[in-house]
TIVO-2410 file (N, C-alpha, C; in nm, 3 decimals):
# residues 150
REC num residu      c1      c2      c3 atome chaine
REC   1      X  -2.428   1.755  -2.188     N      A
REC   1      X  -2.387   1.804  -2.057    CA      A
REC   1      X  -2.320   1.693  -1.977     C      A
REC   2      X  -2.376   1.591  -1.981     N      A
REC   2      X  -2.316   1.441  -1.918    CA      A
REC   2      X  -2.206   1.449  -1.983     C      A
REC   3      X  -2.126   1.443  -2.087     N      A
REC   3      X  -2.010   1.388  -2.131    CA      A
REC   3      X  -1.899   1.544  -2.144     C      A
REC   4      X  -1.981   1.644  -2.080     N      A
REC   4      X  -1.865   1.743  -2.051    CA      A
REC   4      X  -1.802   1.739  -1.917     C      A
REC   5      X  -1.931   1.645  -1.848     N      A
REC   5      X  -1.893   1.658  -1.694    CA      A
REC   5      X  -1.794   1.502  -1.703     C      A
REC   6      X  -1.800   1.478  -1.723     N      A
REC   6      X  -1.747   1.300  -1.747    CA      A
REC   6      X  -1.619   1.369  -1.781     C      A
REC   7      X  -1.612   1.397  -1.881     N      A
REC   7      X  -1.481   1.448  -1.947    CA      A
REC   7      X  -1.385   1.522  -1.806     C      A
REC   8      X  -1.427   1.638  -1.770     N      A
REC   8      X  -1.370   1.716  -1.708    CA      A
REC   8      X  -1.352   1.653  -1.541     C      A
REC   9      X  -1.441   1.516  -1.524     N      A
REC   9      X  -1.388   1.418  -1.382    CA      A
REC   9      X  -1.260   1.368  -1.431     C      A
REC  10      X  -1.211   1.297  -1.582     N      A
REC  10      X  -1.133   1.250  -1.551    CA      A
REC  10      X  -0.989   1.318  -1.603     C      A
REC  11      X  -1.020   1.450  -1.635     N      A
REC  11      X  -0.912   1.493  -1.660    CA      A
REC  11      X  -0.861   1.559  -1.508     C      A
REC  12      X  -0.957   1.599  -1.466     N      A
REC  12      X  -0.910   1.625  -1.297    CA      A
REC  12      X  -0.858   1.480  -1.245     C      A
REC  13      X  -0.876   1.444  -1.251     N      A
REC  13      X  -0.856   1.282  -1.223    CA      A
REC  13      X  -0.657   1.251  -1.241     C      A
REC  14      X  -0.667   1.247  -1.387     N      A
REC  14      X  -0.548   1.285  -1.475    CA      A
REC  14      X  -0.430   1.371  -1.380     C      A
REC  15      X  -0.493   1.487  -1.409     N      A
REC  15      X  -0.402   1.599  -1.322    CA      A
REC  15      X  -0.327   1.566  -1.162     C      A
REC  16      X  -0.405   1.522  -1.120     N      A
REC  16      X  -0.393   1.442  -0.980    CA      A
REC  16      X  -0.273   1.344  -0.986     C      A
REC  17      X  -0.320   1.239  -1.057     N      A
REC  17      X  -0.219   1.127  -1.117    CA      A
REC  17      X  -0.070   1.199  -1.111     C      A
REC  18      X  -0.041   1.257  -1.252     N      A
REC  18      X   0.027   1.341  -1.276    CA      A
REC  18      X   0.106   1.419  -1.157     C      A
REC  19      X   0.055   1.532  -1.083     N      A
REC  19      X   0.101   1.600  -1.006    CA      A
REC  19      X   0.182   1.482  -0.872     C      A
REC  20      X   0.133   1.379  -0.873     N      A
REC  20      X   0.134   1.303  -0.719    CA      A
REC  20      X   0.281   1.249  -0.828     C      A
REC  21      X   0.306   1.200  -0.890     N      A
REC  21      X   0.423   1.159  -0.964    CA      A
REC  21      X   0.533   1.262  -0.965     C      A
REC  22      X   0.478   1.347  -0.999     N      A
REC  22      X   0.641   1.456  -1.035    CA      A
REC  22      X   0.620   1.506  -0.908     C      A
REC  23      X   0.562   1.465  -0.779     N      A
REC  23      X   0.551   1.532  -0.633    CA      A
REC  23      X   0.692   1.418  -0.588     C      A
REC  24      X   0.684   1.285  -0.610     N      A
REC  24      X   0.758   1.171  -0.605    CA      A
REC  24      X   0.920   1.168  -0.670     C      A
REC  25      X   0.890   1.243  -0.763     N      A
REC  25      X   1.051   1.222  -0.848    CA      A
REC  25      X   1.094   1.351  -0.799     C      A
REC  26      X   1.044   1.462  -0.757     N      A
REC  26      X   1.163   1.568  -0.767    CA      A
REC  26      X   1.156   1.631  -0.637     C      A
REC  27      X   1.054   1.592  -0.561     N      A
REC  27      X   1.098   1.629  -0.414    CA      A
REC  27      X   1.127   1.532  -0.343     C      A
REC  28      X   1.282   1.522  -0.292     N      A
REC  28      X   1.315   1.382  -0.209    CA      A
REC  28      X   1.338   1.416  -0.097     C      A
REC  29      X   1.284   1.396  -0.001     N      A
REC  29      X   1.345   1.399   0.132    CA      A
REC  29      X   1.405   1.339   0.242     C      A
REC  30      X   1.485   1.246   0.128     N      A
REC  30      X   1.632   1.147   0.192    CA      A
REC  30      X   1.723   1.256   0.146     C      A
REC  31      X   1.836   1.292   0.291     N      A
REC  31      X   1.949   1.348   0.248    CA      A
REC  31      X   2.024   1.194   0.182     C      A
REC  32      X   2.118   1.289   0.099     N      A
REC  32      X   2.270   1.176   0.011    CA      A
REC  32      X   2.338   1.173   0.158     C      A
REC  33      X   2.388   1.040   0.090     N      A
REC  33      X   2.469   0.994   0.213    CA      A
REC  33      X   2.612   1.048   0.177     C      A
REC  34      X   2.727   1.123   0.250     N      A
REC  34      X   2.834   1.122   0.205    CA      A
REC  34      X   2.914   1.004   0.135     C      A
REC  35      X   2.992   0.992   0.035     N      A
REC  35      X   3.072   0.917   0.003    CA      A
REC  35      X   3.231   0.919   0.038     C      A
REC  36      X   3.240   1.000   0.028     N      A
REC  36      X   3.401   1.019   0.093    CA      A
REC  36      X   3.411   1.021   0.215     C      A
REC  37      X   3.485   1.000   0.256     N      A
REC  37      X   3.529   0.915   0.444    CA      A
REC  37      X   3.674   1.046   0.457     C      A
REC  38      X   3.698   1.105   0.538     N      A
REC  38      X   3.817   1.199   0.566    CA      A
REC  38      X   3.969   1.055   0.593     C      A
REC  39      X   4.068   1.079   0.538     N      A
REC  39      X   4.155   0.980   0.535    CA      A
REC  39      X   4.257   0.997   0.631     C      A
REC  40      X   4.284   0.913   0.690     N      A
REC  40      X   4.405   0.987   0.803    CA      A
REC  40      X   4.512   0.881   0.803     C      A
REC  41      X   4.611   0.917   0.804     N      A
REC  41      X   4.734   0.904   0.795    CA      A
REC  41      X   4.792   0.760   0.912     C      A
REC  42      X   4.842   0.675   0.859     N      A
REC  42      X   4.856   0.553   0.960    CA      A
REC  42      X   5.008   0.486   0.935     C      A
REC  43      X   5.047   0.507   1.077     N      A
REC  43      X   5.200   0.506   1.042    CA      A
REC  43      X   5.247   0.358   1.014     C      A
REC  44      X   5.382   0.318   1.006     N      A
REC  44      X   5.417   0.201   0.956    CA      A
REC  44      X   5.416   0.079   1.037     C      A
REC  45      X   5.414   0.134   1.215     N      A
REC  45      X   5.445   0.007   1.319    CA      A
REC  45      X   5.245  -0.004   1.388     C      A
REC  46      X   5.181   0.111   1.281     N      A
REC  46      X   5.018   0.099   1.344    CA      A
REC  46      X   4.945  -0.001   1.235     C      A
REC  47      X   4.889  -0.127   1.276     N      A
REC  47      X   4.801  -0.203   1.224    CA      A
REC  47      X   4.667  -0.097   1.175     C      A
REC  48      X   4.661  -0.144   1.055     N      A
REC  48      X   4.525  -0.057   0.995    CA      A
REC  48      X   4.386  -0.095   1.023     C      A
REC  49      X   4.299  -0.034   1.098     N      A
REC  49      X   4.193  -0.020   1.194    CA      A
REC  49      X   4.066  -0.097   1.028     C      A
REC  50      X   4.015  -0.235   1.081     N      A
REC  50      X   3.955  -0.261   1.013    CA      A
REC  50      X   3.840  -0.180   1.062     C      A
REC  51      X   3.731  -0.167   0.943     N      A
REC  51      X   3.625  -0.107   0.974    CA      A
REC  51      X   3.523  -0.214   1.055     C      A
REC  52      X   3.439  -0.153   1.104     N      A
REC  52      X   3.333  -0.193   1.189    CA      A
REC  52      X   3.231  -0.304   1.120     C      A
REC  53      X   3.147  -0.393   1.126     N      A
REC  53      X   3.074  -0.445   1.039    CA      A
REC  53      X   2.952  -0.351   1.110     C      A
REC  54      X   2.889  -0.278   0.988     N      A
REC  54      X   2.743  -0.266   1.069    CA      A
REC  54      X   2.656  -0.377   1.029     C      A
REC  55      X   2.593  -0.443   1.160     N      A
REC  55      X   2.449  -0.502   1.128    CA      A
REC  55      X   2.339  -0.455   1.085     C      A
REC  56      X   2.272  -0.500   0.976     N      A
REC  56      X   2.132  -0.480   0.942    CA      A
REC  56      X   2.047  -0.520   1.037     C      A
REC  57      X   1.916  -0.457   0.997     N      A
REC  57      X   1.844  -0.555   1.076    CA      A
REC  57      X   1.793  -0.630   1.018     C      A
REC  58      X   1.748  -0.771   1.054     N      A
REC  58      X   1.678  -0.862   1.012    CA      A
REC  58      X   1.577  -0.890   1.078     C      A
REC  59      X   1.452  -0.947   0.991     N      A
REC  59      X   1.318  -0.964   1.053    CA      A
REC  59      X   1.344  -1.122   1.096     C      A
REC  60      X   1.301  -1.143   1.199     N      A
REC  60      X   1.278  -1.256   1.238    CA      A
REC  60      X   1.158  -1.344   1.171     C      A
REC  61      X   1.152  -1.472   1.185     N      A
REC  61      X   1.025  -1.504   1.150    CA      A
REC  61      X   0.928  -1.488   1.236     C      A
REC  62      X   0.923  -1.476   1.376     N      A
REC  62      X   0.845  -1.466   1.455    CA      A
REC  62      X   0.789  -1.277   1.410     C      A
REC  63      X   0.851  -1.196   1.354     N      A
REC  63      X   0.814  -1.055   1.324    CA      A
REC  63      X   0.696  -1.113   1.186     C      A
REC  64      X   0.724  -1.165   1.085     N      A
REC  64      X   0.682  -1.199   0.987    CA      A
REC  64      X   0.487  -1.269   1.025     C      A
REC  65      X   0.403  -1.241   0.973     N      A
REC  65      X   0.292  -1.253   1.067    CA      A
REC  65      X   0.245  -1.343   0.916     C      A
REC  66      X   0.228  -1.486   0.889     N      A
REC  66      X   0.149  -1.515   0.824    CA      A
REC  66      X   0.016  -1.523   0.773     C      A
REC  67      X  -0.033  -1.551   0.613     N      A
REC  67      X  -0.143  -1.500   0.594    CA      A
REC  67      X  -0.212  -1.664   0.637     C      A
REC  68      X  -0.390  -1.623   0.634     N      A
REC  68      X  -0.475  -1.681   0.649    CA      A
REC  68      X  -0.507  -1.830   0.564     C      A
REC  69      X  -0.596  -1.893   0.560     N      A
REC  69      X  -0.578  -2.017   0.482    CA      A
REC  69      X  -0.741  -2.029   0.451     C      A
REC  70      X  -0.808  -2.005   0.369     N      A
REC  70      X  -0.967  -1.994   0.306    CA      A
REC  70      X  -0.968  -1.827   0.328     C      A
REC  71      X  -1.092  -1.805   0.305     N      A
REC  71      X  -1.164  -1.671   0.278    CA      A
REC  71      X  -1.232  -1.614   0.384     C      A
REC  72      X  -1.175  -1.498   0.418     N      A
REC  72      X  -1.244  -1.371   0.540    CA      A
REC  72      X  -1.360  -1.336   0.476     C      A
REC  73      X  -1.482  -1.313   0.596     N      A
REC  73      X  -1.576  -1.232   0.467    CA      A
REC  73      X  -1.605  -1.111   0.544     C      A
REC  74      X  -1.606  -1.008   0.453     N      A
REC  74      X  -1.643  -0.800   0.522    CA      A
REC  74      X  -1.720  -0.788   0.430     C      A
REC  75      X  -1.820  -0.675   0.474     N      A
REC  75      X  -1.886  -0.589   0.425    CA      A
REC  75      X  -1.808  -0.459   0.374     C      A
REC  76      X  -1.806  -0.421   0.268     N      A
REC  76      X  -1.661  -0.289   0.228    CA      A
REC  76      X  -1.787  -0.176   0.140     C      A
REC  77      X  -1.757  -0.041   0.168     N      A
REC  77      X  -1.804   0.072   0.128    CA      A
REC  77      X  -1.687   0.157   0.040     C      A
REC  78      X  -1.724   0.283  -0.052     N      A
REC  78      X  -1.612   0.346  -0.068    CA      A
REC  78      X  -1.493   0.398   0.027     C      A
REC  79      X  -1.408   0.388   0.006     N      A
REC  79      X  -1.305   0.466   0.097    CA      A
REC  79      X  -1.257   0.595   0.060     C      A
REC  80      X  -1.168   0.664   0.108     N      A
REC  80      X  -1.143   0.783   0.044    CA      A
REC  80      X  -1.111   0.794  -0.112     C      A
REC  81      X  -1.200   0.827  -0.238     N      A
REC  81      X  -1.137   0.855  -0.349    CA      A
REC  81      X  -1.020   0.963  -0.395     C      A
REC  82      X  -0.955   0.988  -0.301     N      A
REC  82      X  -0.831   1.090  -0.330    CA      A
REC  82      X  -0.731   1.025  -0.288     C      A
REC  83      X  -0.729   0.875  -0.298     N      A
REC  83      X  -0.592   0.814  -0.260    CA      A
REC  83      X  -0.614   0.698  -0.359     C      A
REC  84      X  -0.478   0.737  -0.448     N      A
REC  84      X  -0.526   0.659  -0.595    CA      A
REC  84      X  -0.466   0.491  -0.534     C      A
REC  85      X  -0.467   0.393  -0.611     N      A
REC  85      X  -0.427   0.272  -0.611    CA      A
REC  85      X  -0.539   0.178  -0.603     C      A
REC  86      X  -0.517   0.001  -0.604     N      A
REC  86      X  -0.612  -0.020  -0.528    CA      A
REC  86      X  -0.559  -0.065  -0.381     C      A
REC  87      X  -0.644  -0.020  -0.286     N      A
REC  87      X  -0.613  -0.080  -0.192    CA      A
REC  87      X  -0.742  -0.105  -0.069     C      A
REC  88      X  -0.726  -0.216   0.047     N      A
REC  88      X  -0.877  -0.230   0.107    CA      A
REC  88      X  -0.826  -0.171   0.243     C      A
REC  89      X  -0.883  -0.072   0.326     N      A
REC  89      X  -0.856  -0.054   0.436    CA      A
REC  89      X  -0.952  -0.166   0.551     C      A
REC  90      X  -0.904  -0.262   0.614     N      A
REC  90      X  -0.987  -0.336   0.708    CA      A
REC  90      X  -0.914  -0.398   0.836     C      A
REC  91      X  -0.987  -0.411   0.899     N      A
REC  91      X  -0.973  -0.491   1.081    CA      A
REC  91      X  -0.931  -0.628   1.088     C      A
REC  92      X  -0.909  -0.703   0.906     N      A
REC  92      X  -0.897  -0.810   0.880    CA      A
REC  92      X  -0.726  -0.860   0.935     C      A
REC  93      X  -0.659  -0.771   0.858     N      A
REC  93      X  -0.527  -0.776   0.907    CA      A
REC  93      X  -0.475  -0.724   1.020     C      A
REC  94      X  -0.337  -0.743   1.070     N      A
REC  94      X  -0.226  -0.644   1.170    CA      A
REC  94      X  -0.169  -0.589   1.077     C      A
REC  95      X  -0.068  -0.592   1.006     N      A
REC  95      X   0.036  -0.527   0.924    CA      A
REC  95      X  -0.016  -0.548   0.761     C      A
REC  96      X   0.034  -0.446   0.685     N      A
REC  96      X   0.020  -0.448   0.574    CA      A
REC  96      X   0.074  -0.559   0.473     C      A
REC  97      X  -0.057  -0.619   0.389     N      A
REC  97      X  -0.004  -0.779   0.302    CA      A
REC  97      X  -0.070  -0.708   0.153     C      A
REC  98      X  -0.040  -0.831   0.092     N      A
REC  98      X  -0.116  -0.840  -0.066    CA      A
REC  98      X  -0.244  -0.904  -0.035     C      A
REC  99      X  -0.319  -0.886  -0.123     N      A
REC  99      X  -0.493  -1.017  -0.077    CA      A
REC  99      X  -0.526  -0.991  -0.198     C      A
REC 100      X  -0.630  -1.046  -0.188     N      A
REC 100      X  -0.729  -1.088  -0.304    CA      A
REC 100      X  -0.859  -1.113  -0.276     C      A
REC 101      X  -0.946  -1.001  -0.334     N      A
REC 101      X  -1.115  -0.993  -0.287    CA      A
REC 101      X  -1.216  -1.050  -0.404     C      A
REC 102      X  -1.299  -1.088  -0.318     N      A
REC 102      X  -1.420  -1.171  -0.442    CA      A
REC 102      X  -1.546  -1.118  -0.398     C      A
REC 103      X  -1.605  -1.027  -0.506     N      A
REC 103      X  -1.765  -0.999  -0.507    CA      A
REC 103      X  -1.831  -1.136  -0.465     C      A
REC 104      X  -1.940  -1.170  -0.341     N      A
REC 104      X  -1.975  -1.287  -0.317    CA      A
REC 104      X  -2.090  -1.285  -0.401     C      A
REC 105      X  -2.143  -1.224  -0.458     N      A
REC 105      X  -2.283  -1.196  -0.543    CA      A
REC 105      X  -2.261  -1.267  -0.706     C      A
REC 106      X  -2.096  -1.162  -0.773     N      A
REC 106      X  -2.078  -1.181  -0.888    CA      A
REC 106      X  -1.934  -1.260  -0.938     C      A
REC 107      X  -1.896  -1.265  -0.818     N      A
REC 107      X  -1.739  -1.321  -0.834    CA      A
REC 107      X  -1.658  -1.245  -0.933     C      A
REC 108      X  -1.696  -1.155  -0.922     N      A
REC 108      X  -1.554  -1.060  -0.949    CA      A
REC 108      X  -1.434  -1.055  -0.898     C      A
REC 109      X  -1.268  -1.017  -0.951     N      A
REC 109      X  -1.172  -1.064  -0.855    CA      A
REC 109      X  -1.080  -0.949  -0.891     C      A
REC 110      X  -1.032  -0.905  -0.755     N      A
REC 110      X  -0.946  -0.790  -0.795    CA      A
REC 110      X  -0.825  -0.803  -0.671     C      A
REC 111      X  -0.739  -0.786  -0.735     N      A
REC 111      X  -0.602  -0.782  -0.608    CA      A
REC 111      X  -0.566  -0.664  -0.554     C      A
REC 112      X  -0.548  -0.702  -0.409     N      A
REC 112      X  -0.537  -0.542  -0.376    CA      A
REC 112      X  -0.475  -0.543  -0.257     C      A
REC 113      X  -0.407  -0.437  -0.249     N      A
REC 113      X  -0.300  -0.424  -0.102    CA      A
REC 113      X  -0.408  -0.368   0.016     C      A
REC 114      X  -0.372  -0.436   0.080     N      A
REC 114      X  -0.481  -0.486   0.227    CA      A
REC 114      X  -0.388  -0.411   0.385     C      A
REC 115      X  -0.470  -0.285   0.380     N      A
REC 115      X  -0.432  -0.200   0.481    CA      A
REC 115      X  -0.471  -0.219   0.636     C      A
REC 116      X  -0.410  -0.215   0.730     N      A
REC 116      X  -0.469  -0.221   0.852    CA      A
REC 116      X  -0.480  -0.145   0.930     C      A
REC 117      X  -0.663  -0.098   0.997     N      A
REC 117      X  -0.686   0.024   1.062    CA      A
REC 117      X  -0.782  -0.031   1.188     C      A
REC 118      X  -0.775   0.032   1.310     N      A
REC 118      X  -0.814   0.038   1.414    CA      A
REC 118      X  -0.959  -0.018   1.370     C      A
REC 119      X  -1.009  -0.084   1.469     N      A
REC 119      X  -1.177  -0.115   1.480    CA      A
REC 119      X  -1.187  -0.243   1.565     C      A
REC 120      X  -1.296  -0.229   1.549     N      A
REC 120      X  -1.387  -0.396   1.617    CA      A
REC 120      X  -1.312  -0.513   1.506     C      A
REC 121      X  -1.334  -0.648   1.528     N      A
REC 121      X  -1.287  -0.705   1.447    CA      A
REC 121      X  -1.420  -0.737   1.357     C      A
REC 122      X  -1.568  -0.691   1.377     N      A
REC 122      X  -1.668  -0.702   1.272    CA      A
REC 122      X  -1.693  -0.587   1.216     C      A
REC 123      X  -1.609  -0.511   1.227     N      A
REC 123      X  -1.610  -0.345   1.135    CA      A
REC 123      X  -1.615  -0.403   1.024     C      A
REC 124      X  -1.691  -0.306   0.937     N      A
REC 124      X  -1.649  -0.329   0.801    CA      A
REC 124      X  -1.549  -0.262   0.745     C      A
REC 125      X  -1.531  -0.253   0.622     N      A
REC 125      X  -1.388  -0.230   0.528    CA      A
REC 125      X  -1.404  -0.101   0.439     C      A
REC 126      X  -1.308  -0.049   0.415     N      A
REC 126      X  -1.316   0.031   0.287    CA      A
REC 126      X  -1.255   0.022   0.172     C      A
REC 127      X  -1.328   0.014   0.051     N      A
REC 127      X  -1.232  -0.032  -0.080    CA      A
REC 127      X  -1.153   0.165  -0.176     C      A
REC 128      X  -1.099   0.104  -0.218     N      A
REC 128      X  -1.067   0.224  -0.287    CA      A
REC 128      X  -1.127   0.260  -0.437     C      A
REC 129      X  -1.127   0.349  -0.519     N      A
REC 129      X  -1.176   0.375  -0.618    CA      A
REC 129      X  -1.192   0.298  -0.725     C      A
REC 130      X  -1.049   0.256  -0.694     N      A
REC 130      X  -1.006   0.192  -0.824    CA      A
REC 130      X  -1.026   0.037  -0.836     C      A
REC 131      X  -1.009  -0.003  -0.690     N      A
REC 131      X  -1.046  -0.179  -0.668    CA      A
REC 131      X  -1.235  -0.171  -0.713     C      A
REC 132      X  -1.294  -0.074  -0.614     N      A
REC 132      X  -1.441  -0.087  -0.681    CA      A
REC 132      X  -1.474  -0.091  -0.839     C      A
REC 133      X  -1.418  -0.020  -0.926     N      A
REC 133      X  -1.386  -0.015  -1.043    CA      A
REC 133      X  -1.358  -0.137  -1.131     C      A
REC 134      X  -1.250  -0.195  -1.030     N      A
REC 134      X  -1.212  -0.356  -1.082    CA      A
REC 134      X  -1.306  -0.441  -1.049     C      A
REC 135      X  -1.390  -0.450  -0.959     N      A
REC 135      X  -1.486  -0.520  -0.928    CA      A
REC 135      X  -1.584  -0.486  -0.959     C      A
REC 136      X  -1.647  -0.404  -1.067     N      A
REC 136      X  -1.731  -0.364  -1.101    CA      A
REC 136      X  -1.848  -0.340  -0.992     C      A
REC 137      X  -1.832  -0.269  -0.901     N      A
REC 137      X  -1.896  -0.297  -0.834    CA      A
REC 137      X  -1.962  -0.162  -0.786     C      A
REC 138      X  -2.112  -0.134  -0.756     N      A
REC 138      X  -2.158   0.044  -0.718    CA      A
REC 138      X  -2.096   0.074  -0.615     C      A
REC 139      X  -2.051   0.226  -0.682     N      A
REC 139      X  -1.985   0.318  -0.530    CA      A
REC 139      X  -2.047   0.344  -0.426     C      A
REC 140      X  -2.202   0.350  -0.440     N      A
REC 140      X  -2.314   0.434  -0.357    CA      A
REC 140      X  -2.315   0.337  -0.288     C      A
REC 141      X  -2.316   0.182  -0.286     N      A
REC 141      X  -2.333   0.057  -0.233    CA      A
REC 141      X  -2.252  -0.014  -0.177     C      A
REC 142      X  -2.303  -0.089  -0.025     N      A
REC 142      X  -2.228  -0.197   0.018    CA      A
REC 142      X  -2.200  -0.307  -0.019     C      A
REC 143      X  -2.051  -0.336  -0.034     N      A
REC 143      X  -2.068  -0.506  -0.101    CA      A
REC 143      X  -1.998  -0.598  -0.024     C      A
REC 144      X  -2.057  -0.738  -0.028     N      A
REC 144      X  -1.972  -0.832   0.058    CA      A
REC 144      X  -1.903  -0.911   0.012     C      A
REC 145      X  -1.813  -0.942   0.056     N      A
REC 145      X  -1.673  -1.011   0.015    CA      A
REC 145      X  -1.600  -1.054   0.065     C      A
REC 146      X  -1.515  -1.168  -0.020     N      A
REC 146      X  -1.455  -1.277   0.020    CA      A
REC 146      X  -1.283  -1.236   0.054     C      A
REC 147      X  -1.235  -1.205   0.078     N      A
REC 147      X  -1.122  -1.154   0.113    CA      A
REC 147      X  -0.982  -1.287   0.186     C      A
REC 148      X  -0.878  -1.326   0.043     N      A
REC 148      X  -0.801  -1.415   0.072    CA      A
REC 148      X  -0.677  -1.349   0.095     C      A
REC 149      X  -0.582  -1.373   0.190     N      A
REC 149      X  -0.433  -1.295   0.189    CA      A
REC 149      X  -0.312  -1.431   0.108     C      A
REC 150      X  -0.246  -1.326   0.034     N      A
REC 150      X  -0.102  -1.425  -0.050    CA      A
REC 150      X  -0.018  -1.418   0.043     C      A
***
């Protein structure tokens, strides 16, 4: 009975995967940009209208928010398991970085994109399915950790 139910978590599991992918490739909701420009006619004594430069934008460095230098430490629980990847939701960051978390118990090490959500700055964190997984670490359970940003 255990290994029918096992079976049938991760083929639901599977399906999920799956569906969220071909949700990605075949429904886009960027219109195409036209390619053709309408051409108009420019007589012989009219200088031909250079085009415009558009500016990009560029991030400043002052936009650019550098990471930390030693190890944050949170307390992290499961987070939602219906949002595949790994990733840590915490109060640690402002804007979204890369990091790198360490079981302080077993030193386990798993990399993981480091989300930023409203709280106290001693809130704790939420890990995702799959980082707990990498960290071998129980779902039912709180774990504490060392949390470095790249």
């Amino acid at each position: 009975m255990r290994y029918v139910l096992l079976i049938s978590l991760i083929l639901v599991a599977g399906c999920d995967r799956v569906r969220s992918t071909t949700d990605k490739l075949f429904n886009r909701s960027e219109p195409v940009a036209q390619t053709a420009a309408p051409e108009t006619e420019a007589s012989e004594t009219e200088a031909p209208e250079e085009p415009e430069a558009v500016a990009e934008p560029v991030q400043e460095a002052a936009d650019i928010q550098p990471g930390w230098v030693g190890a944050r430490q949170t307390i992290a629980g499961l987070g939602d398991p219906t949002i595949p990847g790994r990733w840590m939701e915490t109060t640690l960051v402002s804007q979204e970085r890369n990091g790198r978390v360490v079981v302080r118990k077993t030193g386990a090490t798993a990399h993981v994109t480091l989300i930023p959500v409203a709280g106290d700055p001693g809130a704790g964190s939420r890990l995702s399915l799959e980082a707990m997984r990498a960290l071998l670490a129980p779902i039912d359970e709180l774990v504490e950790l060392d949390v470095y940003s790249n």
